[in-house]
C-alpha positions as CSV (number, residue, x, y, z in Angstrom):
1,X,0.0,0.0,0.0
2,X,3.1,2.2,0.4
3,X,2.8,2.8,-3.6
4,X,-0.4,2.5,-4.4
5,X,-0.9,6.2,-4.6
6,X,2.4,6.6,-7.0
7,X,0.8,3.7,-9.1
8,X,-2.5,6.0,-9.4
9,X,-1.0,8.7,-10.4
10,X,1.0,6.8,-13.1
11,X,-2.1,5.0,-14.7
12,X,-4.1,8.5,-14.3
13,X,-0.8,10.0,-16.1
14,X,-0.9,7.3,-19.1
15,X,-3.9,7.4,-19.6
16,X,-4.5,10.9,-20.7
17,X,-1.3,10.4,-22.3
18,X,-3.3,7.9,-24.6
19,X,-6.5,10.4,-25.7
20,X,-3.8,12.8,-26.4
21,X,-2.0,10.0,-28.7
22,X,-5.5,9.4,-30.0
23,X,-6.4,13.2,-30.5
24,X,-3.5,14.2,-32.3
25,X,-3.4,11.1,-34.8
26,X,-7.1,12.3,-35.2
27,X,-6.0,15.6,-36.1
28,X,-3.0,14.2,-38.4
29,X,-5.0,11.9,-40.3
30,X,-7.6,14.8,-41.3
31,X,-4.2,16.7,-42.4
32,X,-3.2,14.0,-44.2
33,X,-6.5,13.8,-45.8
34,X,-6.4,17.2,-47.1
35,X,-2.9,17.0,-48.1
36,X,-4.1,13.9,-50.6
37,X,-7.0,16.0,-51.9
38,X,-4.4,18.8,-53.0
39,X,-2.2,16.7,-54.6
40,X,-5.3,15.2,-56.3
41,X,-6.0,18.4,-57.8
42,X,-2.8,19.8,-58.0
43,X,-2.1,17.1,-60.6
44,X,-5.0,17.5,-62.1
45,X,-4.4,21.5,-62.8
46,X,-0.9,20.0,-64.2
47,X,-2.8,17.7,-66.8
48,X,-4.9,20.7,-67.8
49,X,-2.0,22.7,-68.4
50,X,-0.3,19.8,-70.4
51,X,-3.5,19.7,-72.2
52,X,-3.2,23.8,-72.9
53,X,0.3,24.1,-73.7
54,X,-0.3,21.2,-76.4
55,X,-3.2,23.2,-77.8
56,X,-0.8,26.8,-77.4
57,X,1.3,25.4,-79.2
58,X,-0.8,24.2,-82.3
59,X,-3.6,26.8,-82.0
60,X,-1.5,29.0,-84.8
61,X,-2.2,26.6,-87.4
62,X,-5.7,27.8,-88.8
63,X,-7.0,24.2,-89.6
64,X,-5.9,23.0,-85.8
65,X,-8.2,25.7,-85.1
66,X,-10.9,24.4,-87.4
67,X,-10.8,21.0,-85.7
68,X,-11.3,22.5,-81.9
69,X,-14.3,24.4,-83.4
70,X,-15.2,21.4,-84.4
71,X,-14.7,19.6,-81.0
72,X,-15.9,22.9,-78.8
73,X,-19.0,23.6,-80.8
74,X,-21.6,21.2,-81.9
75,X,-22.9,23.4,-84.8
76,X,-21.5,23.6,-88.0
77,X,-20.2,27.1,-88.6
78,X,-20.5,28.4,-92.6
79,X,-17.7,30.5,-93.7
80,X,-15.1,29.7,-90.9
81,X,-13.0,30.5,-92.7
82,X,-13.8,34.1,-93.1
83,X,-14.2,34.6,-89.9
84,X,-10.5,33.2,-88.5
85,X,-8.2,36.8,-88.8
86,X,-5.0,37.6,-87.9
87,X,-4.1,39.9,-85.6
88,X,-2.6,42.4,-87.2
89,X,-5.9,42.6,-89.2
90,X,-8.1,43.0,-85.9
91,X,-8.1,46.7,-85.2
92,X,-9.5,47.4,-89.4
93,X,-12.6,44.9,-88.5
94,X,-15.9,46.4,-88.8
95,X,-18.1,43.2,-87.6
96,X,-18.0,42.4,-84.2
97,X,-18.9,38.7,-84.8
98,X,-15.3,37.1,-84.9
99,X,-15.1,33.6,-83.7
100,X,-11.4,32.8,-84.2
101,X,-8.4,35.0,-84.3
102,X,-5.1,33.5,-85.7
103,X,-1.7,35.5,-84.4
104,X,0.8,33.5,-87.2
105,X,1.3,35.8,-90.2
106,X,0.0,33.6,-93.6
């Protein structure tokens, strides 16, 4: 009985030693939760921008940019071609309904 009250104190002492364990691997698990969800979309945004710089770099072509109006829009546009300009021709436009603008010189 001489330690009984030391051997209290040490089980009182361990166990809230044990929620706290128990708390804080509750905390780092919803961290490491969230962490996983912005790597998730981070490389996602990097696929996207794959997917952009691949189009940035064929958008100059003005048939590449027949087949994405093609892709993007699901009618038929007449006289596409008359409407894709460059852009040195864009400030001498007088109709406001330009669908695709072309920045490579022909």
């Amino acid at each position: 009985m001489k330690y009984a009250k030391h051997i209290v104190f040490f089980l009182f002492i361990n166990l809230i030693i044990v929620f706290l364990t128990i708390f804080l691997g509750n905390l780092t698990r919803k961290l490491e939760v969230n962490n996983n969800l912005t790597k998730q979309y981070i490389l996602e945004e990097k696929e996207l921008l794959k997917v952009n710089k691949i189009e940035f770099s064929f958008y100059n072509n003005s048939s590449y940019l027949k087949k994405l109006h093609e892709i993007y829009f699901s009618y038929e546009e007449e006289n596409l071609e008359n409407k894709i300009v460059n852009l040195s021709s864009l400030s001498n436009l007088k109709n406001h309904n330009i669908i695709l603008i072309n920045t490579k010189s022909k």
